[in-house]
Every structure is written in structure tokens, then in C-alpha cells.
MARVEX-135637 format. One line per field, with one value per residue: chain; residue number from 1; x, y, z of N, C-alpha, C, O in turn. Coordinates in nm, 2 decimals. Layout:
% residues N
chain	[A | ...] $
n	[NUM | ...] $
n_xx	[X | ...] $
n_yy	[Y | ...] $
n_zz	[Z | ...] $
ca_xx	[X | ...] $
ca_yy	[Y | ...] $
ca_zz	[Z | ...] $
c_xx	[X | ...] $
c_yy	[Y | ...] $
c_zz	[Z | ...] $
o_xx	[X | ...] $
o_yy	[Y | ...] $
o_zz	[Z | ...] $
END
This chain:
% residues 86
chain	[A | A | A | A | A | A | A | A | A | A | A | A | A | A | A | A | A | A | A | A | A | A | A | A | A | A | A | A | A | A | A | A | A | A | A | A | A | A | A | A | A | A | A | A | A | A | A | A | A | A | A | A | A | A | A | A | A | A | A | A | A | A | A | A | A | A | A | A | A | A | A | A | A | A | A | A | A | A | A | A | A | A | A | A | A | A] $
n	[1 | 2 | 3 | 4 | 5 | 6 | 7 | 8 | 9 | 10 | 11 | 12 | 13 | 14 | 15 | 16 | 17 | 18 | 19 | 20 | 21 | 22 | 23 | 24 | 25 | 26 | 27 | 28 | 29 | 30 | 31 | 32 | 33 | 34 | 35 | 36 | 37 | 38 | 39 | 40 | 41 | 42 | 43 | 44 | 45 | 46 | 47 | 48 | 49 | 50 | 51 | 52 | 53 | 54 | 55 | 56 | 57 | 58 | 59 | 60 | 61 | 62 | 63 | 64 | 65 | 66 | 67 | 68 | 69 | 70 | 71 | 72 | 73 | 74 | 75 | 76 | 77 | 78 | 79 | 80 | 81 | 82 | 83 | 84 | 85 | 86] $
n_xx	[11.91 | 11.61 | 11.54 | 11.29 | 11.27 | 10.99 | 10.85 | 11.04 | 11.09 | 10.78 | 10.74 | 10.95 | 10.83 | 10.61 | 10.33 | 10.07 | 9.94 | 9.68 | 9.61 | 9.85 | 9.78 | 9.51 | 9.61 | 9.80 | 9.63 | 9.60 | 9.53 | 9.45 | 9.55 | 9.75 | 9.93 | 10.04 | 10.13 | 10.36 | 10.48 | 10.54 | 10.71 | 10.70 | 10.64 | 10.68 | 10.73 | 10.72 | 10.55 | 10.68 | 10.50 | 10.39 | 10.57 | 10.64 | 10.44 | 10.46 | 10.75 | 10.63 | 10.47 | 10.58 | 10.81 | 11.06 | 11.37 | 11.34 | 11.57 | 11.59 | 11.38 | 11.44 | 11.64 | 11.95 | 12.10 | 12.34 | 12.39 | 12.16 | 12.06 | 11.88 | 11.98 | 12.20 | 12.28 | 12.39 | 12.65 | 12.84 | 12.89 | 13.16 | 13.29 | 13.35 | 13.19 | 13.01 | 12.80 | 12.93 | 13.08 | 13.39] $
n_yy	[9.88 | 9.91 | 10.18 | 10.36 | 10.51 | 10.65 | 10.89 | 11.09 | 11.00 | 11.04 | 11.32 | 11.39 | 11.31 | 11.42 | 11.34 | 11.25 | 11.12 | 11.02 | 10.97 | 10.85 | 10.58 | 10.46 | 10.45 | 10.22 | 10.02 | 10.02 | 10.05 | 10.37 | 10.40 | 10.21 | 10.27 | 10.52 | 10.41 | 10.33 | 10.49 | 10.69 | 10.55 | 10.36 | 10.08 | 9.76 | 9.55 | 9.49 | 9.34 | 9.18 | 9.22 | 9.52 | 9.62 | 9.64 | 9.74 | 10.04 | 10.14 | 10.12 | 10.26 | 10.54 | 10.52 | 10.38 | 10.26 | 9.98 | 10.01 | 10.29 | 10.36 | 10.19 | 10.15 | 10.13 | 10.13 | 10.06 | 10.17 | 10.25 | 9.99 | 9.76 | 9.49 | 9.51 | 9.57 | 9.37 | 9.28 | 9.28 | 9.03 | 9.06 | 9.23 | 9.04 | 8.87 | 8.70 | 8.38 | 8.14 | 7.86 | 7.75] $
n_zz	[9.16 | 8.96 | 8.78 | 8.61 | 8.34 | 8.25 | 8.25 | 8.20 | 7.90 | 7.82 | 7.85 | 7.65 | 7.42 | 7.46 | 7.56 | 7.70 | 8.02 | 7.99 | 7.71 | 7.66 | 7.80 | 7.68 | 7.46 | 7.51 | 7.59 | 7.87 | 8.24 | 8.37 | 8.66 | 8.66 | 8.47 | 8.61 | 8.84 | 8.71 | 8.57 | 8.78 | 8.91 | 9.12 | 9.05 | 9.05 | 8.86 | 8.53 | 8.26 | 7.96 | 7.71 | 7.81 | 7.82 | 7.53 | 7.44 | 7.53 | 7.42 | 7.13 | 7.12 | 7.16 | 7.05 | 7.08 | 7.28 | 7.46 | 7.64 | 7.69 | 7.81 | 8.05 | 8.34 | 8.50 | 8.83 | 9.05 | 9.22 | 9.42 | 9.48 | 9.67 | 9.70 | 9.78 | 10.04 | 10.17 | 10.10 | 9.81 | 9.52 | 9.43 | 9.66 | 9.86 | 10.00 | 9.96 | 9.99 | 9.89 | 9.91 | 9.89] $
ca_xx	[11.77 | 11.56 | 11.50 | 11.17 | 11.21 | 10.89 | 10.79 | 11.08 | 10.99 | 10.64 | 10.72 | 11.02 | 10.72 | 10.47 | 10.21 | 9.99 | 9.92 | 9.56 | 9.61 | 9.91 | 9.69 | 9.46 | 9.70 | 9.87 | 9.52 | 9.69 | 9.46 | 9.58 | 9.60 | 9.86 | 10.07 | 10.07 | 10.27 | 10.54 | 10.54 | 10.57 | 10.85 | 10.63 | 10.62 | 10.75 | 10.75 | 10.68 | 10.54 | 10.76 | 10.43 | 10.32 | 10.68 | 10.68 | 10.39 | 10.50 | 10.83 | 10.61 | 10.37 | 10.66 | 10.91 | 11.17 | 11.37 | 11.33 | 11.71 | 11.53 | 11.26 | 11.49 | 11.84 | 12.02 | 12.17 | 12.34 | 12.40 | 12.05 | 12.04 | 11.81 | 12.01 | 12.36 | 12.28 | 12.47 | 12.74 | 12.86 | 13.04 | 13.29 | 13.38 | 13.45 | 13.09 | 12.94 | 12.81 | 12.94 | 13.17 | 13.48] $
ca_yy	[9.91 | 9.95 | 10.30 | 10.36 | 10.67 | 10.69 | 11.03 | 11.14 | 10.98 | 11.12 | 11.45 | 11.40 | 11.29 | 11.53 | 11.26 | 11.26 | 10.96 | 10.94 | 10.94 | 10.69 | 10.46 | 10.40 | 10.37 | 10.11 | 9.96 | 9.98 | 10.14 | 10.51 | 10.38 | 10.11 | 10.36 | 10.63 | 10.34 | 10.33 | 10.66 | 10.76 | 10.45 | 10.29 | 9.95 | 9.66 | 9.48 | 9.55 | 9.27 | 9.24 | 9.27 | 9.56 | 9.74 | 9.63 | 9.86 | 10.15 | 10.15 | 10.10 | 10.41 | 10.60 | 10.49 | 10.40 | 10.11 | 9.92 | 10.08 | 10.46 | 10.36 | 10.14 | 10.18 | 10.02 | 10.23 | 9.96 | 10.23 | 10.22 | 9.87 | 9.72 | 9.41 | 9.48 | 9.58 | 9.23 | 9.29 | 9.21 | 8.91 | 9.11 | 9.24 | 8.91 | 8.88 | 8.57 | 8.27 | 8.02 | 7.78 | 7.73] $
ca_zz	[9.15 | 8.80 | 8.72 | 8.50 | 8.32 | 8.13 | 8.25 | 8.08 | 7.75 | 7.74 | 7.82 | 7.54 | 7.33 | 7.44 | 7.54 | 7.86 | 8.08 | 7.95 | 7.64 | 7.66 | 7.85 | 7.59 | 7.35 | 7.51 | 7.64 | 8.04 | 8.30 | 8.38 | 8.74 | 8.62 | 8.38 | 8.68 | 8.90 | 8.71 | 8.56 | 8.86 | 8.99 | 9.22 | 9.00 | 9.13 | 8.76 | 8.41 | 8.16 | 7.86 | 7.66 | 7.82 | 7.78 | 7.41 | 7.34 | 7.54 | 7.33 | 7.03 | 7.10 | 7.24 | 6.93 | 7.14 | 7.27 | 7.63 | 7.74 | 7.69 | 7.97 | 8.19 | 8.38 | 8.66 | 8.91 | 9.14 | 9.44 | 9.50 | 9.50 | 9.79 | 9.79 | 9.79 | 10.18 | 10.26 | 9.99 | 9.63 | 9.50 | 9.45 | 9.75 | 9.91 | 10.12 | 9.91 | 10.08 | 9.80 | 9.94 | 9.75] $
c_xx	[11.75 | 11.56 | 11.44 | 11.16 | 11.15 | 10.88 | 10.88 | 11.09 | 10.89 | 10.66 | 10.88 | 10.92 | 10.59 | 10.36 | 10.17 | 9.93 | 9.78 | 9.56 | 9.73 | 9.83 | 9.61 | 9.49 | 9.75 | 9.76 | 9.60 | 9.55 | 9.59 | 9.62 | 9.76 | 10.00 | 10.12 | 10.15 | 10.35 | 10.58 | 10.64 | 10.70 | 10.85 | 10.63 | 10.69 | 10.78 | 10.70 | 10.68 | 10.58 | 10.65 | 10.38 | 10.46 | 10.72 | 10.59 | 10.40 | 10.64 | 10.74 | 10.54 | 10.49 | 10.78 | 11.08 | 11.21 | 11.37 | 11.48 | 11.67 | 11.45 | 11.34 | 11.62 | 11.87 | 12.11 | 12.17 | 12.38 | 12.30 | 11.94 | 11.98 | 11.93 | 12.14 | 12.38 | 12.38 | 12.60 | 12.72 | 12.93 | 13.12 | 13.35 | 13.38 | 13.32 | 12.97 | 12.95 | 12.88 | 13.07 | 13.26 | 13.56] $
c_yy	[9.95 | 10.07 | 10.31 | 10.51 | 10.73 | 10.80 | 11.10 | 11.14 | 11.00 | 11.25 | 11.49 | 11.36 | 11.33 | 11.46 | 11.30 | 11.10 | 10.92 | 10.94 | 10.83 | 10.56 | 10.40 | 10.41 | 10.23 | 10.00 | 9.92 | 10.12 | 10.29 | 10.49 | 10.31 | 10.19 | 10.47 | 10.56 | 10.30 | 10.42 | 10.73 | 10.68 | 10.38 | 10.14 | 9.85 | 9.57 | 9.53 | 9.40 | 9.29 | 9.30 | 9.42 | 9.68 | 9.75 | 9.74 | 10.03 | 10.18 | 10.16 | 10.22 | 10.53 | 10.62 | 10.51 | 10.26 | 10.10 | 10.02 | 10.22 | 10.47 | 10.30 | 10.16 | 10.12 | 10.11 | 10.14 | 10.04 | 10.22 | 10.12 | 9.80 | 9.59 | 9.43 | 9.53 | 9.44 | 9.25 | 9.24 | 9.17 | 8.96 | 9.19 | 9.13 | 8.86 | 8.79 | 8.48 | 8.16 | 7.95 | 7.75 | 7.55] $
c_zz	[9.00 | 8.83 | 8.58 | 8.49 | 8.24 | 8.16 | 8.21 | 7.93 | 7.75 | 7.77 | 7.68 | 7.39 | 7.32 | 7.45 | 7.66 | 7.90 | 8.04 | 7.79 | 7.56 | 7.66 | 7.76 | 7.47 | 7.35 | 7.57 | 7.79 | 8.07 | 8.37 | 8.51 | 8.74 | 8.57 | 8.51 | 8.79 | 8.85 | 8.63 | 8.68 | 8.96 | 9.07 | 9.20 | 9.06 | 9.02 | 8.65 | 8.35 | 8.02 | 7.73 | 7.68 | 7.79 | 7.62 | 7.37 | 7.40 | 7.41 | 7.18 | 7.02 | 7.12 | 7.12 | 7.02 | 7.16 | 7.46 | 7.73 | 7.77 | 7.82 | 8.08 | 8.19 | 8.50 | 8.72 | 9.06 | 9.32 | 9.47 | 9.50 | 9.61 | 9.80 | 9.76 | 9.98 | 10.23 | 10.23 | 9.88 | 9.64 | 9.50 | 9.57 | 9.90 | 9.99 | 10.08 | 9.98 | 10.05 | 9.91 | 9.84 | 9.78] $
o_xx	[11.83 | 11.59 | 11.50 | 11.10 | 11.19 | 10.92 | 10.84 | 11.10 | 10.86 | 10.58 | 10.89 | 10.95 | 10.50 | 10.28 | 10.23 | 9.89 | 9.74 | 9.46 | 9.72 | 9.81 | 9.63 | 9.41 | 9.76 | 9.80 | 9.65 | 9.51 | 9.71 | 9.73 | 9.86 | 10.12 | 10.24 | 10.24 | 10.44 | 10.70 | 10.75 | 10.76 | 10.96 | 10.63 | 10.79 | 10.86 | 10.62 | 10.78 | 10.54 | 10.68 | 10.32 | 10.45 | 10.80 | 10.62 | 10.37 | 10.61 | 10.81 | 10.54 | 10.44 | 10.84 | 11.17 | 11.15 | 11.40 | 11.48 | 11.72 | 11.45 | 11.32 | 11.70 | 11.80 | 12.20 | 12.08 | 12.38 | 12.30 | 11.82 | 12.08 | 11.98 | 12.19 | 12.49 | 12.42 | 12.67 | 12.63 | 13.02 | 13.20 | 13.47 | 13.41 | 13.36 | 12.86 | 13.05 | 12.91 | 13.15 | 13.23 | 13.64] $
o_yy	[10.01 | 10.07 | 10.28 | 10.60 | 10.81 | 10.86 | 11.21 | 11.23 | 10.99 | 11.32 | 11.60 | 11.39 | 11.31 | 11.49 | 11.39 | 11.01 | 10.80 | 10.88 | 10.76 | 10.47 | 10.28 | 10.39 | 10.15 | 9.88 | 9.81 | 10.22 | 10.30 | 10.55 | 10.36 | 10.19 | 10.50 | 10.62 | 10.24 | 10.44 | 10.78 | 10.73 | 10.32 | 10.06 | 9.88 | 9.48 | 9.62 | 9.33 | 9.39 | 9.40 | 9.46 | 9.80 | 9.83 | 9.82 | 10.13 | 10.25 | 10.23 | 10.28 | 10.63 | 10.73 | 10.60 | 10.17 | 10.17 | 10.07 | 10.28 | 10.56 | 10.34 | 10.18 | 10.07 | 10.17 | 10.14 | 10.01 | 10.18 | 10.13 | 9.76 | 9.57 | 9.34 | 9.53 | 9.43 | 9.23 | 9.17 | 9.19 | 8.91 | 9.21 | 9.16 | 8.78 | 8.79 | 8.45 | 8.08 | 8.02 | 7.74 | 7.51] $
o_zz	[8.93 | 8.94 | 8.48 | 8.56 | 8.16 | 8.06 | 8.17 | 7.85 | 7.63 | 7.72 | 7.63 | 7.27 | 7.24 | 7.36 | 7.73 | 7.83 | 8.04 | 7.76 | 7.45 | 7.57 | 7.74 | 7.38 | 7.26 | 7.60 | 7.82 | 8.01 | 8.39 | 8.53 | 8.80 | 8.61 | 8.51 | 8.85 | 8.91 | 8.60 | 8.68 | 9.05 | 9.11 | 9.29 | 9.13 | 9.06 | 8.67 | 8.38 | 7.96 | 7.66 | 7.58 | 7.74 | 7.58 | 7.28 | 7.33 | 7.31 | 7.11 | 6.91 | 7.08 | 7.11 | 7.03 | 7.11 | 7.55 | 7.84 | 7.87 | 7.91 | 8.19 | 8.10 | 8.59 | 8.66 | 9.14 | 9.44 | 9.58 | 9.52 | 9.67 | 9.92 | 9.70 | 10.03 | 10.34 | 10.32 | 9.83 | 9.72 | 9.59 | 9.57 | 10.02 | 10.08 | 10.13 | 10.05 | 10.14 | 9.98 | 9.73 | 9.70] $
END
């Protein structure tokens, strides 16, 4: 699973979601779903100007944390539970 941890870069940047928002021209509804983790995708355009208002880089706002992975519910290749045919 992604992990979006803007709300800890604006409060490490001392910003507030309305005044983000029309920095990065994003409605405050928009920035407050995935402040808040709710998002389901991020446009690389729209993550280029958070980083850019924010002065940071893409890896600061996102993280991968595969235990709370939705699809490893089947298994991972690696433990032997792939459909591939060999």
C-alpha cells in the first residue's frame, strides 16, 4: 500500500490546506483526500507542484508499506503462490 504523508510535510512546513490549495491551484476538497489518505491516485503533475510548494522531493510525501498491502491477500511471488506456469 502507498502511504501519502502530506500532512506531515505541511505541518513540517507550517502550511495549512487552504492555503496549499491555492498554491498548487487543487480544490481544498481534492488536497483534503489525500491529506488525509483517502486518494486512490495522485497525478504526476499535481504531485510535481506539491513538492515544488512544499520544497521537497516525491519520496518525502510517498512510502510503500507492503504489510498493508491490499493485494498480497493471495500471496507474493515469492512465497511460491504465483499463477505463472513454468
Amino acid at each position: 500500500m502507498i502511504i501519502i504523508n502530506l500532512d506531515v510535510m505541511m505541518a513540517k512546513r507550517k502550511i495549512g490546506l487552504t492555503e496549499l490549495a491555492e498554491r498548487i491551484d487543487l480544490t481544498q476538497a481534492n488536497l483534503s483526500i489525500l491529506k488525509n489518505g483517502k486518494g486512490k491516485a495522485i497525478r504526476f503533475s499535481t504531485l510535481s507542484r506539491l513538492c515544488r510548494e512544499l520544497n521537497c522531493q516525491p519520496g518525502d510525501l510517498l512510502e510503500y508499506d507492503p504489510s498493508k498491502d491490499e493485494s498480497n491477500e493471495g500471496g507474493s511471488p515469492s512465497s511460491g503462490n504465483d499463477r505463472r506456469e513454468n
